[in-house]
C-alpha positions as CSV (number, residue, x, y, z in Angstrom):
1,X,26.3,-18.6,-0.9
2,X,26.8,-19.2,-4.6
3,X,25.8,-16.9,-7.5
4,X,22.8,-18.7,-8.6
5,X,21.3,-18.5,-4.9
6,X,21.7,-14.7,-5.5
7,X,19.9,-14.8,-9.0
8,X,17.1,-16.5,-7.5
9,X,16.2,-14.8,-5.1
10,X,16.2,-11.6,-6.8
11,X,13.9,-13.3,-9.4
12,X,11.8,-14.3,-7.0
13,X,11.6,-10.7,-5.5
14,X,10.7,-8.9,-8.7
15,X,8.1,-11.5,-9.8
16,X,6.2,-10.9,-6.0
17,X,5.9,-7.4,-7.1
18,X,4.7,-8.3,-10.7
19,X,2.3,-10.4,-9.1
20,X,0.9,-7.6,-6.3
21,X,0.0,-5.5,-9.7
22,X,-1.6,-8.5,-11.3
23,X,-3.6,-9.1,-8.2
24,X,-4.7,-4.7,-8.0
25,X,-5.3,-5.0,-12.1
26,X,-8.0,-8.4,-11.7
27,X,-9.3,-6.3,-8.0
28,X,-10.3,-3.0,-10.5
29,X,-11.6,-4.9,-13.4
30,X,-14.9,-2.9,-12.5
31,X,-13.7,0.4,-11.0
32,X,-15.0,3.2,-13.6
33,X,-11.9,4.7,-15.1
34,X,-9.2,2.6,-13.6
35,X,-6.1,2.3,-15.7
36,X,-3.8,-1.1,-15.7
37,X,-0.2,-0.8,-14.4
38,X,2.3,-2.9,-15.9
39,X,5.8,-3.7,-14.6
40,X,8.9,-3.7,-17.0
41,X,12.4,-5.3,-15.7
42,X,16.1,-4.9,-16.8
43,X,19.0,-7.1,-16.2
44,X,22.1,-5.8,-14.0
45,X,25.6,-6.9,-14.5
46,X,28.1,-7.7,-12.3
47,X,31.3,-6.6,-14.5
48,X,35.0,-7.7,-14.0
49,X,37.7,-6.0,-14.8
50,X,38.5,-8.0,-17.7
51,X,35.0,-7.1,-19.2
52,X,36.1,-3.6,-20.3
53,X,39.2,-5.3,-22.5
54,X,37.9,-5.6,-26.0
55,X,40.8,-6.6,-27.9
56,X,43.9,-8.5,-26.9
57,X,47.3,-7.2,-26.5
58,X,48.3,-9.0,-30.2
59,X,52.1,-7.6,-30.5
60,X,52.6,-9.1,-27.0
61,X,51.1,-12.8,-27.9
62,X,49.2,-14.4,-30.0
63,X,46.9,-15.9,-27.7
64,X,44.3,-13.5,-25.9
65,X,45.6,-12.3,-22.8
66,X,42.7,-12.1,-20.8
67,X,39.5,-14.6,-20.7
68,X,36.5,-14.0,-22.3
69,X,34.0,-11.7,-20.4
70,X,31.7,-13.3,-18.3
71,X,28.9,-11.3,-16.8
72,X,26.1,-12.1,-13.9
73,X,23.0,-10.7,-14.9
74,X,20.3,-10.5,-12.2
75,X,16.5,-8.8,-12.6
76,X,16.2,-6.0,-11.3
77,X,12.8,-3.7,-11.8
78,X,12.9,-0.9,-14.0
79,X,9.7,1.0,-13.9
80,X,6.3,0.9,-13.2
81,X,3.9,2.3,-15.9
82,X,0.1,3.5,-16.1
83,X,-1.4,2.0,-19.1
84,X,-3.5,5.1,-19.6
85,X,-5.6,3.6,-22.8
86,X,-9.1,4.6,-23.2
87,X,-11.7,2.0,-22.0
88,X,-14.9,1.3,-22.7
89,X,-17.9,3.2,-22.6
90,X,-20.5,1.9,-21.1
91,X,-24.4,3.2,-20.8
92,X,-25.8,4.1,-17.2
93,X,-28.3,6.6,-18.4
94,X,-27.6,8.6,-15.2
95,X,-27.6,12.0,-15.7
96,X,-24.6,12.4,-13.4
97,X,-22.6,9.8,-14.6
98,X,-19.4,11.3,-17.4
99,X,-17.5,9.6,-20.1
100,X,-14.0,11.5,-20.9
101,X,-13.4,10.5,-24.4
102,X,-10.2,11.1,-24.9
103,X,-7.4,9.9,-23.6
104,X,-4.7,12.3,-21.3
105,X,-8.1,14.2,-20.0
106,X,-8.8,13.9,-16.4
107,X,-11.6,15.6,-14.0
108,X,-10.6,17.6,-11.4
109,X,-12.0,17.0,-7.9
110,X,-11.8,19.0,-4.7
111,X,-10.4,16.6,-2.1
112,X,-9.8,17.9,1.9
113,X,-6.2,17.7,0.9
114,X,-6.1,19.5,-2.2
115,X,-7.4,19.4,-5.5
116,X,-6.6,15.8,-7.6
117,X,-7.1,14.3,-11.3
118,X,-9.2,11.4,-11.7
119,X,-11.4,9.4,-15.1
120,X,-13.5,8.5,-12.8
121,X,-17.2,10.0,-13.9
122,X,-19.3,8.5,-11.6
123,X,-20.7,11.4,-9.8
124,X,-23.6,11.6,-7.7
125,X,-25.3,14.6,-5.9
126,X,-24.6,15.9,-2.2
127,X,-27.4,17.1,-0.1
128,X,-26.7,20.7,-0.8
129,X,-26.9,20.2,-4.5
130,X,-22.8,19.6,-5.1
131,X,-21.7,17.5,-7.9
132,X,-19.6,14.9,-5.7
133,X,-17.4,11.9,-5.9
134,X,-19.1,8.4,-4.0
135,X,-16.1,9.7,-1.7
136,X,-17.7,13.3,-1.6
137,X,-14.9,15.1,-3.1
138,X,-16.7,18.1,-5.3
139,X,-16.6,17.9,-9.3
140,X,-14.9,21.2,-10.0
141,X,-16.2,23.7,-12.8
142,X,-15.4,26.9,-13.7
143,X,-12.0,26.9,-11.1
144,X,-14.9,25.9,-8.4
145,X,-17.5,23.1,-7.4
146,X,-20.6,22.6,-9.1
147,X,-23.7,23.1,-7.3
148,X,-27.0,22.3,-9.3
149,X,-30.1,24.4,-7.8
150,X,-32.2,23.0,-6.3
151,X,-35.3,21.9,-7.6
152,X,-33.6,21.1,-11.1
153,X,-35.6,18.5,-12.7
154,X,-33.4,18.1,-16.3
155,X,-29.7,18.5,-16.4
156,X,-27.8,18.3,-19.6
157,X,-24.3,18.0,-19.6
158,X,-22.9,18.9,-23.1
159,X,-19.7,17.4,-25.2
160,X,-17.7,20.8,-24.3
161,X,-18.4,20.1,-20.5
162,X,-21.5,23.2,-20.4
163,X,-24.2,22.6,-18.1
164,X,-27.5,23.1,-18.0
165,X,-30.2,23.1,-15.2
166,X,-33.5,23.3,-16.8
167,X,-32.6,24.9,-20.0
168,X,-30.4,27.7,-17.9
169,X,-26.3,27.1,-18.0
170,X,-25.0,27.4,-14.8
171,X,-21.3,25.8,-15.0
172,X,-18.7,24.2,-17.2
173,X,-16.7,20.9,-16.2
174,X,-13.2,21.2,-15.8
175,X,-11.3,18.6,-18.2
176,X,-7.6,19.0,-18.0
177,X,-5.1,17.6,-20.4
178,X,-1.8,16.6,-19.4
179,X,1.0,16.6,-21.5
180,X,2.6,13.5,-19.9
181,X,0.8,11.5,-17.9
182,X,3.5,8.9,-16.7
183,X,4.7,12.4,-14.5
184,X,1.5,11.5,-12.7
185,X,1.6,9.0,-9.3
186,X,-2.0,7.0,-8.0
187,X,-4.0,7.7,-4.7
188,X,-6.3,5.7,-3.2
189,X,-9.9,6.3,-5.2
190,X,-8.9,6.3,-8.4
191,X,-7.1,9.6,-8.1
192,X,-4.2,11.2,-9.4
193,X,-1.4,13.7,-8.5
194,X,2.1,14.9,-10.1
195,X,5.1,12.9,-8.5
196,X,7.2,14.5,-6.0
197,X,9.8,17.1,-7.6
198,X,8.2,16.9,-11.5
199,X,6.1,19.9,-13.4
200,X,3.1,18.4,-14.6
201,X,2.4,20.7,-18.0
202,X,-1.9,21.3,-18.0
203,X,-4.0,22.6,-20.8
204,X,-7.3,22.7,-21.7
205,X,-8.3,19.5,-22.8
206,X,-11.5,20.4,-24.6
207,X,-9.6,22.3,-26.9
208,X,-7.0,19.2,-27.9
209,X,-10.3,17.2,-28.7
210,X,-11.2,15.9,-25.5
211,X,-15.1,15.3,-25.1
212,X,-17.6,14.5,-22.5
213,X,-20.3,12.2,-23.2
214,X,-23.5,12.6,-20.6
215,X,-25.0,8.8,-19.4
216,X,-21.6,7.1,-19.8
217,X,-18.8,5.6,-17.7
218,X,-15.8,4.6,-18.6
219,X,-14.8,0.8,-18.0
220,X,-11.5,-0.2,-16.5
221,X,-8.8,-0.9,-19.0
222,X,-8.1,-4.5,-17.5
223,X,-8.1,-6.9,-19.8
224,X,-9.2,-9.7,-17.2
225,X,-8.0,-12.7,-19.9
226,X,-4.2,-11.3,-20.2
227,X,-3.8,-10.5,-16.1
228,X,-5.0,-14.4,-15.5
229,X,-2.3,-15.4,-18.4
230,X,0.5,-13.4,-16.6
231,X,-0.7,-14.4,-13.0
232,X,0.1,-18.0,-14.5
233,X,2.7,-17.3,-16.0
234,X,4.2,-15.2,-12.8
235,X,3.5,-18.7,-10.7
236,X,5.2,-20.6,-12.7
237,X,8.7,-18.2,-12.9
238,X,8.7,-18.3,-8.9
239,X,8.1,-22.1,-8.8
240,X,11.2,-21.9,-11.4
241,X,13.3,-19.6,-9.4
242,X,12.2,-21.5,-5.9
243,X,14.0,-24.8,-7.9
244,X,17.0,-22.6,-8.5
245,X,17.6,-21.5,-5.2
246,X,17.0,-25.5,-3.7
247,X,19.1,-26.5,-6.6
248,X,22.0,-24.1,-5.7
249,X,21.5,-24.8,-2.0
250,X,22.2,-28.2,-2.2
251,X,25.7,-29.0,-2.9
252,X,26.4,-26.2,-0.4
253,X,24.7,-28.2,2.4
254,X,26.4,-31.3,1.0
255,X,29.7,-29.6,1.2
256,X,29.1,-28.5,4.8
257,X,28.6,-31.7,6.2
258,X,31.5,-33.4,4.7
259,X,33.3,-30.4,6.7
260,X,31.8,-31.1,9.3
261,X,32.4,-34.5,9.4
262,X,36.0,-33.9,8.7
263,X,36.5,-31.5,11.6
264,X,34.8,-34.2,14.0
């Protein structure tokens, strides 16, 4: 199989994955807090050993000894980033519904596997008076859940995350900073959790400027315009690289029929 058929294939891999998080960017376009993921890709070089001679061997000849380096570059993916911009706010009036402004603040939830980070601030109430997730998973407060009493009839969630049940304060959200967010891997529901093997430095976003602003949601970060402009532009690279590989393809068939002819 020649080179090319190589290159094109590879191509053809690494754009199928830029195109699975085009396709997850356009699907969240109205998920409250979701944040973009982009792909970036490197070339990789096949080197010869006449690739690491720089000069020629002059007081031998005057011509250069050895031809001039030729390398094979295929794409190869080199790392998948969380755009982790702020995005829009957006009005709800909901009492229970939280804008982080701020970027590098998440909330912290209680899920049945552990506690996780999420920007997601739509939060509704549980029957016992718990500050939930749609999912269930507990808003946590004060190092626990919040729990409004019941028969509350005005809660007021303030910029610095204290909360107030009918003029009494009861709780204070948890907003943690992270120092670097790319540490940080997806779940499923817009959650978030330190990668395998990597110390996730927290702090105390409130006090890095971090606010919370009461009857707001955060909009996704998708700009639906520029994923429709690379899902074109990803269609029309794997057409490309699906030309390459019949291109390369067919003077190899050609050449095995003429062998085969031959032999017969």
């Amino acid at each position: 199989m020649q080179d090319a058929m190589f290159s094109g294939v590879f191509g053809a891999l690494t754009t199928e994955h830029r195109m699975n998080f085009i396709a997850n960017n356009l699907a969240n376009v109205n998920t409250h807090g979701y944040k973009r993921e982009a792909l970036a890709f490197k070339d990789t070089m096949a080197y010869y050993a006449h690739d690491e001679i720089r000069e020629p061997l002059m007081h031998l000849r005057s011509d250069p000894l050895f031809p001039e380096p030729k390398n094979m570059a295929r794409p190869r993916i080199a790392v998948s980033q969380i755009d982790y911009s702020q995005g829009a706010m957006e009005f709800t009036g909901n009492a229970l519904d939280l804008c982080i402004s701020g970027e590098n603040a998440f909330f912290r939830v209680q899920a049945p596997t552990g506690e996780y980070l999420t920007r997601n601030g739509h939060f509704v109430l549980s029957s016992d008076g718990t500050i939930v997730t749609p999912q269930g998973y507990p808003l946590m407060g004060n190092g626990g859940p919040i729990t409004i009493p019941q028969g509350t009839r005005n809660i007021v969630i303030a910029g610095d995350g204290q909360i107030s049940a009918d003029n009494v304060n009861i709780s204070r959200v948890d907003l943690i900073s992270v120092e670097n967010p790319q540490n940080l891997e997806k779940l499923g529901y817009n959650l978030y959790k330190p990668r395998d093997n990597v110390d996730v430095a927290e702090g105390d976003a409130y006090a890095e400027g971090a606010r919370v602003e009461q009857g707001f949601t955060e909009k996704s970060n998708v700009e639906v315009v520029t994923e429709m402009v690379n899902m074109i532009e990803v269609n029309r690279q794997f057409e490309a690289y699906q030309k390459l590989m019949q291109t390369s393809h067919n003077p190899d068939r050609a050449a095995n029929d003429k062998a085969r002819k031959r032999v017969g």
